[in-house]
C-alpha positions in Angstrom: 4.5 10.6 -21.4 7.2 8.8 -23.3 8.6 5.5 -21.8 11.9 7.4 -19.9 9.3 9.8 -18.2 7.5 6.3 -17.1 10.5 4.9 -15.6 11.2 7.6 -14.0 8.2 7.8 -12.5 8.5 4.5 -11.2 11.8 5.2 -9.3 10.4 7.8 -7.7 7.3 6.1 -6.8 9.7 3.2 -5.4 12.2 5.2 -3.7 9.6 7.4 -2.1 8.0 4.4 -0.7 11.3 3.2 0.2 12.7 5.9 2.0 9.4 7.9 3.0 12.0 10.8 1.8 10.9 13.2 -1.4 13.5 12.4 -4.1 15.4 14.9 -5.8 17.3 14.8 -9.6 20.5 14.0 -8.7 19.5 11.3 -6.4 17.7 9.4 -10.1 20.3 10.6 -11.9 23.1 8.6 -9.5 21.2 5.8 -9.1 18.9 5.0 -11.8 19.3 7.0 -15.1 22.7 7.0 -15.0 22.7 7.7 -18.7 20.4 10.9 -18.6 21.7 14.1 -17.0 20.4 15.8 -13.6 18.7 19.1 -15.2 17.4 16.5 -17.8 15.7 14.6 -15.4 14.8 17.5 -13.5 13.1 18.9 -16.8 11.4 15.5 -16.8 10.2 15.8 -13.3 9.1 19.5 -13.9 6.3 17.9 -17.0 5.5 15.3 -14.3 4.6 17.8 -12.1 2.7 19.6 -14.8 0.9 16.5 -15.6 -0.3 16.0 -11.3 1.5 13.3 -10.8 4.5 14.5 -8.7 4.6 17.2 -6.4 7.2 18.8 -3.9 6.8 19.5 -0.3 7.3 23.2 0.4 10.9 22.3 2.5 12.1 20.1 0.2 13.5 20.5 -3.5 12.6 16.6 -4.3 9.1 15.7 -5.0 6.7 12.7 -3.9 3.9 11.2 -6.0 0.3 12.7 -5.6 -2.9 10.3 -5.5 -2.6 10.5 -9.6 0.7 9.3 -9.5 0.0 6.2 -7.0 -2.6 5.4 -9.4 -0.6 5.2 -12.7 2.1 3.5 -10.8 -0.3 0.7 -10.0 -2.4 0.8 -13.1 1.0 0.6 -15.8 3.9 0.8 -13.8 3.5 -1.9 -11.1 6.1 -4.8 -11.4 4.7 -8.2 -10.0 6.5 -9.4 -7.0 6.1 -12.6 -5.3 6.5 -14.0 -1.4 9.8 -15.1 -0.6 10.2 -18.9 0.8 11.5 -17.7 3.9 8.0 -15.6 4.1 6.2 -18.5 3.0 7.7 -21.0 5.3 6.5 -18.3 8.3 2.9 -18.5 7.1 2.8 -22.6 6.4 4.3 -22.1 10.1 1.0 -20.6 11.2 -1.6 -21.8 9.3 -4.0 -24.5 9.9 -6.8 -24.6 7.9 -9.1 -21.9 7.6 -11.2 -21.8 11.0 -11.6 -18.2 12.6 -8.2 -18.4 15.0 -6.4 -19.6 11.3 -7.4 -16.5 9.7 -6.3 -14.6 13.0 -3.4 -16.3 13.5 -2.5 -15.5 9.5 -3.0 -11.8 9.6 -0.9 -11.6 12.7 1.7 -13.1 10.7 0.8 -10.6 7.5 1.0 -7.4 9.7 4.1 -9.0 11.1 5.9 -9.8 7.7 4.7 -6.5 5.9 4.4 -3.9 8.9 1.2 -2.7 7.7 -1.8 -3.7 9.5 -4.7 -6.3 8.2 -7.8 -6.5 9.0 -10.5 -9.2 8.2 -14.2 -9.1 8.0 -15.4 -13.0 9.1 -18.9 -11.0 8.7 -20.9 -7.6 8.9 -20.6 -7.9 12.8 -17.1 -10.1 13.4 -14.4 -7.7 11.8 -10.9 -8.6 13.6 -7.8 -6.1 13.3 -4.1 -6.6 13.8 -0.7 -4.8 13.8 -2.2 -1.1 14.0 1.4 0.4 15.8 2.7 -0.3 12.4 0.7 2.2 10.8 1.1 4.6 13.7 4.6 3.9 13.5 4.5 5.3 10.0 6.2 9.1 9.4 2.4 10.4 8.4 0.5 9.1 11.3 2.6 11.1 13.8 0.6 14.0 13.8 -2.6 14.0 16.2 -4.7 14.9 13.7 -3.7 11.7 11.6 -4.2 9.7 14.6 -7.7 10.9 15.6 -8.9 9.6 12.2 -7.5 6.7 12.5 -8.8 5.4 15.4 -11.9 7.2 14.5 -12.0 4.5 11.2 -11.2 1.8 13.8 -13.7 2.6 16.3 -16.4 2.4 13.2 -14.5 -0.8 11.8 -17.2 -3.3 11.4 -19.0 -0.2 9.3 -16.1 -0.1 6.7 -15.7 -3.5 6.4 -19.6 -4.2 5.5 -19.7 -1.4 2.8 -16.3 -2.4 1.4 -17.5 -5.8 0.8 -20.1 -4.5 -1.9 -16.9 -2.6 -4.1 -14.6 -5.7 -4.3 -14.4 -8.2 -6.5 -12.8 -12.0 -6.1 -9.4 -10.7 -7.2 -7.3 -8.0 -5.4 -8.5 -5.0 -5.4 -6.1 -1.2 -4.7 -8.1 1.6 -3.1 -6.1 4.9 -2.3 -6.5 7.7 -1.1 -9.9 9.5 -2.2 -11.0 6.5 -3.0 -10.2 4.5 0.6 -12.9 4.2 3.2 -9.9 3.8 5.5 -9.2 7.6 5.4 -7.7 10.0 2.3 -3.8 9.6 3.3 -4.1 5.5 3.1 -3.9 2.8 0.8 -5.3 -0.7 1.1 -5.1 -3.7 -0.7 -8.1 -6.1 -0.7 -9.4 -9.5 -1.3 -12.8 -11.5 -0.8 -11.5 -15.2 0.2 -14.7 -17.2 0.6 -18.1 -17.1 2.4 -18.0 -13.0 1.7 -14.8 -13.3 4.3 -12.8 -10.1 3.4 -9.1 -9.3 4.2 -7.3 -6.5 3.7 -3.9 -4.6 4.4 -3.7 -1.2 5.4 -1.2 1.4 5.4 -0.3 4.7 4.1 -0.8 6.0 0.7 3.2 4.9 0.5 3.1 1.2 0.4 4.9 -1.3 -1.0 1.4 -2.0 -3.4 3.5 -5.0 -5.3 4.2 -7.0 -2.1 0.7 -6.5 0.1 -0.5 -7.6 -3.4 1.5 -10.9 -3.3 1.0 -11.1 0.5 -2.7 -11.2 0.1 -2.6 -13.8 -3.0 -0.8 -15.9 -1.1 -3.0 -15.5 1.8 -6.0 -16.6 -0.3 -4.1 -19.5 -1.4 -3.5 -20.5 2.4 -7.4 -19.8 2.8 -9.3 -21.2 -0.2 
């Protein structure tokens, strides 16, 4: 993959998870590679398609990333992003110190700010949730199937949260998809904070990775 077939992968990526819309040629064309030609970026989309990281939905002509797209977004493609003041001024607004209703109090204000929901393991058998109508909110937990699971991983919660404390590290860590405890169509973004305290934000497979990532470093500047 050359570095025109990576930024184009990017835009998709980050007009997908804009939108929550497949994007077409012409679209990348008009408002990104405004120097390449549509059927040249549709041939470029074709070998990204080839190489699994693309794919189309059967009613649309534009195409979405797959799970192996997500991935080499984050892993090469992922531009670091940082939380605004006006963001940072809401959590300094909410936070006070770092005693169990702080940490509550801060991932209300993360699920809030992000529209994803955040969870936080105090311990194995204290695991606190917030903001889950954002992710039911989301275009691909409509379906009833989509929200059996879900509430299925939330009614096992404190489960997750111990055996996702044994994968992370003390930085952020991205699970997605196959690789998510949360369930196959999600992504996460997690962090161990102190004491074995994890917190994490969950949405769909389509989030904004680059903010939840600055969201939670913050966070664990708030915390530590």
């Amino acid at each position: 993959m050359d570095e025109r077939q990576k930024e184009l992968l990017r835009h998709i990526v980050e007009s997908h998870v804009k939108t929550a819309q497949p994007v077409g040629s012409a679209f990348i064309a008009e408002h990104f590679l405004t120097d390449v030609s549509g059927p040249t970026v549709r041939n470029w989309m074709q070998e990204l398609e080839r190489e699994g990281l693309i794919t189309h939905p059967h009613t649309s002509a534009g195409r979405i990333p797959t799970e192996a797209g997500y991935r080499f977004y984050i892993q090469r493609l992922l531009l670091k992003k940082t939380v605004s003041q006006k963001h940072q001024q809401a959590f300094f607004n909410v936070s006070d110190g770092s005693s169990e209703n702080a940490v509550k109090a801060i991932a209300k204000k993360s699920a809030e700010l992000s529209g994803e929901a955040v969870v936080v393991g105090f311990s194995p058998n204290n695991v606190y949730y917030t903001g889950l109508s954002n992710i039911l909110s989301k275009p691909e937990f409509t379906n009833h199937d989509s929200v059996v699971t879900i509430s299925g991983i939330i009614d096992h919660l404190d489960e997750v949260m111990s055996d996702i404390g044994s994968r992370l590290d003390e930085d952020i860590s991205v699970l997605l998809g196959s690789d998510n405890p949360f369930g196959s169509e999600c992504g996460s973004v997690l962090t161990i904070v102190s004491n074995g305290m994890v917190i994490g934000m969950l949405g769909p497979m389509r989030m904004d990775y680059g903010a939840n990532i600055a969201f939670l470093k913050h966070i664990k500047t708030l915390l530590l």
